[in-house]
Every structure is written in C-alpha cells, then in structure tokens.
VMD Tcl script that draws the C-alpha trace (Angstrom):
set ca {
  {186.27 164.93 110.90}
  {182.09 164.67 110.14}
  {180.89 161.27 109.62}
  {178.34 159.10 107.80}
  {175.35 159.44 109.83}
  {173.48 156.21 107.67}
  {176.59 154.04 108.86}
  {176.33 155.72 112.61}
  {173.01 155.60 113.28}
  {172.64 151.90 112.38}
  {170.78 149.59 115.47}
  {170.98 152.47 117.35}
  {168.03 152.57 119.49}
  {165.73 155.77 119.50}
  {164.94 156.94 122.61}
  {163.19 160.26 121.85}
  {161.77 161.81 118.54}
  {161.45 165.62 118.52}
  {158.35 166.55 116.53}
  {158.99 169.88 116.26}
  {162.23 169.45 113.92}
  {162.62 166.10 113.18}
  {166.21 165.43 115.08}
  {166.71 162.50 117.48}
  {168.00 161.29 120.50}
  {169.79 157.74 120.42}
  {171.55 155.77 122.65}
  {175.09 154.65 122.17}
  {176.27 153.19 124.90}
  {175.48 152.48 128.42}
  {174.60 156.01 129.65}
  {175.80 157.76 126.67}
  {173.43 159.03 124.32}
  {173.24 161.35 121.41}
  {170.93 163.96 120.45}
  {171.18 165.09 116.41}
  {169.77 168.87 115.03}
  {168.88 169.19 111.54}
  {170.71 170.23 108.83}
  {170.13 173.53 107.75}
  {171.26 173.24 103.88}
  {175.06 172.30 102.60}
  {177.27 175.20 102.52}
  {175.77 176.85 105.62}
  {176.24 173.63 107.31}
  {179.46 173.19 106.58}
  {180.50 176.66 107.80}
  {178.56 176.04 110.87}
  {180.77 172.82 111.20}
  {184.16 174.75 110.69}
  {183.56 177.59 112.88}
  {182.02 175.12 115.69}
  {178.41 176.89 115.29}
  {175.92 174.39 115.02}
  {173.46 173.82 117.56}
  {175.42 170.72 118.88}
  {178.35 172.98 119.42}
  {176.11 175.75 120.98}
  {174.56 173.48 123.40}
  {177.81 171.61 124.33}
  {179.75 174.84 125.42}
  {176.47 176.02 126.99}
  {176.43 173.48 129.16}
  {180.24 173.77 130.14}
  {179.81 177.67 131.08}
  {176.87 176.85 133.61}
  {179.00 173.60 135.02}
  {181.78 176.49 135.37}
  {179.37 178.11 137.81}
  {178.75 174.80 139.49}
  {175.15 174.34 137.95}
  {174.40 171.05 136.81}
  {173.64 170.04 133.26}
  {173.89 166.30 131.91}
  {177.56 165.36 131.30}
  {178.65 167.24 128.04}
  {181.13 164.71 126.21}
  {181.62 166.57 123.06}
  {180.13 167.16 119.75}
  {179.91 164.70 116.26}
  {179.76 166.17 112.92}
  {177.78 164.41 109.87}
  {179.00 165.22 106.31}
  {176.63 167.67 104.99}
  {174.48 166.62 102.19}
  {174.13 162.84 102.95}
  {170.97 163.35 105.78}
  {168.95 165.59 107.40}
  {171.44 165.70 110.31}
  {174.03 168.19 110.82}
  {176.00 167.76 114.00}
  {175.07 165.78 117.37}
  {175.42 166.68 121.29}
  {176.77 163.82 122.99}
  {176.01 163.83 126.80}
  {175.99 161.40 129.94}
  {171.82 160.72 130.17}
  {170.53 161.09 133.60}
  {168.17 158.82 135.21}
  {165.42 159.36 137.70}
  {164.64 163.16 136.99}
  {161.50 165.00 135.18}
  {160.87 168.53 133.86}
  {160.08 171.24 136.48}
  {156.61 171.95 135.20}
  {155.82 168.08 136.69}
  {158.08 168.11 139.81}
  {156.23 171.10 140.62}
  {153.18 169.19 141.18}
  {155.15 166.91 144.35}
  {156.01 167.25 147.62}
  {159.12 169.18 146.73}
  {157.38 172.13 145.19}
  {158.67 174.76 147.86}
  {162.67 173.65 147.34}
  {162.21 173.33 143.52}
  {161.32 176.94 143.61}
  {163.94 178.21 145.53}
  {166.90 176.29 143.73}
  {165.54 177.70 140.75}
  {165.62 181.35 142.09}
  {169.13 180.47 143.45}
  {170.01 179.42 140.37}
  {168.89 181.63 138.28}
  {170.40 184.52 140.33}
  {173.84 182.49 139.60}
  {173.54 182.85 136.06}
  {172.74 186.41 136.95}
  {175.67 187.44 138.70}
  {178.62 185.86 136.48}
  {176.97 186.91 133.46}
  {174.82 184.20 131.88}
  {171.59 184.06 129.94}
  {169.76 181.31 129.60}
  {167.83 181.86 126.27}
  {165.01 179.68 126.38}
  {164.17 179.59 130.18}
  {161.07 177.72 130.80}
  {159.64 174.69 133.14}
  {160.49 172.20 130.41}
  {163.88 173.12 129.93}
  {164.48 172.54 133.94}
  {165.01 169.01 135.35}
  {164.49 168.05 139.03}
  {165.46 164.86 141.10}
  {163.46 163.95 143.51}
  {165.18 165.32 146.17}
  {164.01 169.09 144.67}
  {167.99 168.91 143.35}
  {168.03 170.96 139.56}
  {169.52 169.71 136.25}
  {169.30 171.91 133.56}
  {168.91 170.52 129.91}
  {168.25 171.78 126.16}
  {171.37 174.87 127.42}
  {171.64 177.72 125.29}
  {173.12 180.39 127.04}
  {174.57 183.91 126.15}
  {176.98 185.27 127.96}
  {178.05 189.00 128.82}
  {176.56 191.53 131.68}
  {175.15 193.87 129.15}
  {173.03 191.06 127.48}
  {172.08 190.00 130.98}
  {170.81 193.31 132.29}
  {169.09 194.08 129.46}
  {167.44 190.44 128.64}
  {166.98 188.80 132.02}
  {163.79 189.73 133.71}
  {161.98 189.64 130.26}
  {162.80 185.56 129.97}
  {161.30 185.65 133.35}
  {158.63 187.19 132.59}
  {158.31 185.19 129.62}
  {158.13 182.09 131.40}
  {155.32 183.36 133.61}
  {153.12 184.74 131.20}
  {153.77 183.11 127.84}
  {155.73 179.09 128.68}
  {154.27 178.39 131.74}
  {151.35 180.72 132.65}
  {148.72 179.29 135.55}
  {151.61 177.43 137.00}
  {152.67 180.07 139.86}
  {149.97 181.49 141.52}
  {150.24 185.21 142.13}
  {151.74 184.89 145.77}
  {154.34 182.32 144.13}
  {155.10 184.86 141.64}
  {155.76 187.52 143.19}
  {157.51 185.19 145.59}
  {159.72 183.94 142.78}
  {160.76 187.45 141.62}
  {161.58 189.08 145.23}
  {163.62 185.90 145.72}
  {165.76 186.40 142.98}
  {165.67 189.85 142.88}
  {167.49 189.37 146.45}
  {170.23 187.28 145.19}
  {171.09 189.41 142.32}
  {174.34 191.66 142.57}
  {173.55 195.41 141.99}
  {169.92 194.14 141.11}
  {169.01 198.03 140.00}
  {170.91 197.86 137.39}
  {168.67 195.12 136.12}
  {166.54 196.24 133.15}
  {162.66 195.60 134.42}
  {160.43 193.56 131.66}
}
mol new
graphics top color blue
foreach p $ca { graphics top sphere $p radius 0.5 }
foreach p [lrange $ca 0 end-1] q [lrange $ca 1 end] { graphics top cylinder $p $q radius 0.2 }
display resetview
C-alpha cells in the first residue's frame, strides 16, 4: 500500500538532490537509503503504481536482471509507493548504499585505468550475450572501487536479443561521442570496441552504429 511521503520523509537526512528532476536520495537507516522519482500527474501515477511501472519499479527489477548475470549493482531491497496527489513524489528505490566507490569517468583518471576498462568491456559483453540493454550507458552511470572492481548504478535495462542486436553498439557509440567524448583516446577506443566485440557471442549478428 503507497504511503504519506510528508509523514516518511520527516528528519530524514538528504544525502543527494537531483537537479535535473527534483527527486531525492535520503537515508533511512544505517546503509539503507532511498532514492524518490517524481510524480508524473495523478491518474497516470496511480496506474504506474498498480502495474509496478514507475521508475522505482523499473530500476529495482533492472538491477535484479544484471545481479542474475552476476554483475553488481547496489543491493535492491524493494520499492515504496507514495499516494498520488499529496507530493511531488511518486514511488522510491530502496537500495543497500555503497561506500568507497566513484563514477567511472573519475576512476578513469587513477592508477586503475587499464582494469576499469577491461571489466567494463567484460561486462558489457555479459549484458550482451544473455540479452540485456543497458539504456543509458555512460561513465556516470558506472561505479568503480578502488580495486578497478565495477558497480553499476541508475539501472535501466531492456531485455530481449532483438533489442540488443539492434540497439547495442549505438549506446556505445553514444557514450564515446555524445556522454563521454575526449575521455578514450582513439587507440583506447578502438581498443574498447575490439575488446568487446571479442567477447560477444555471434558478434556479426550485431547491428553496427
């Protein structure tokens, strides 16, 4: 059942404001925190509720299908509802927090450069093979210890060969040239692509961006 996000949120502390649209991440307890999406009007959120469709719920099973695969996400520990119409909040993701990593796009800049690149072609070539998208791949949505070890985060993945062979060397690309351009130099890119390109099963029948 949703809940009363005023009452829930109360002397909760804030660990994280995203600008972009306007949700929070807040810590409940210990190592558990929460991270709330906005609403996106009444009814629709209410159907999104009902059929488990928010963004919360998206991101929550997301991150389930890559720990399937044995890729590592933050601890996924379910999903809270908010009843529409009293605040801006829809639903939250509830997840383990992880200490002691950053994004790629600044591990990238440490000693660890080399094995961060490889665990992400690895990776990424996982996803391949058992069918997985990740939507918004980027630097930012990458964690990495400091051991080069990945954690992915923000997980919004489709799922389905067809989607995968059609859509995966364009989010690549994308990355390269549009979320993270300058960041490989050309040797690392074309590096990063014959490495995964390796790992890939059948990788002809993977749709070129």
């Amino acid at each position: 059942m949703p809940v009363c996000v005023s009452g829930w949120l109360k002397d909760k502390k804030v660990l994280h404001r995203n600008e972009s649209n306007g949700g929070v991440m807040v810590l409940i307890e210990d190592d558990k925190v929460a991270k709330t999406f906005p609403s996106k009007g009444y009814l629709l959120s209410w159907m999104r509720i009902l059929f488990k469709q928010t963004k919360a719920h998206k991101q929550d099973r997301s991150m389930r299908t890559l720990n399937r695969v044995g890729l590592v996400t933050p601890e996924p520990l379910g999903v809270l509802n908010f009843y529409p119409g009293t605040s801006p909040y829809e639903a939250a993701l509830l997840y383990r927090y992880v200490h002691e990593i950053v994004d790629v796009s600044e591990a990238l800049k440490g000693a660890k450069r080399a094995k961060i690149l490889r665990n992400l072609e690895r990776e990424l070539a996982v996803m391949a093979n058992n069918g997985i998208l990740f939507v918004d791949f980027h630097f930012r949505n990458v964690m990495a210890d400091p051991e080069g070890n990945l954690c992915w985060i923000d997980v919004e993945v489709k799922e389905g060969m067809k989607v995968v062979r059609k859509s995966f060397w364009s989010r690549i690309v994308r990355m390269n040239e549009d979320c993270d351009p300058g960041v490989l130099s050309e040797e690392e890119w074309q590096a990063f692509q014959d490495g995964i390109r390796s790992q890939l099963n059948d990788p002809g029948r993977f749709l070129r961006a």
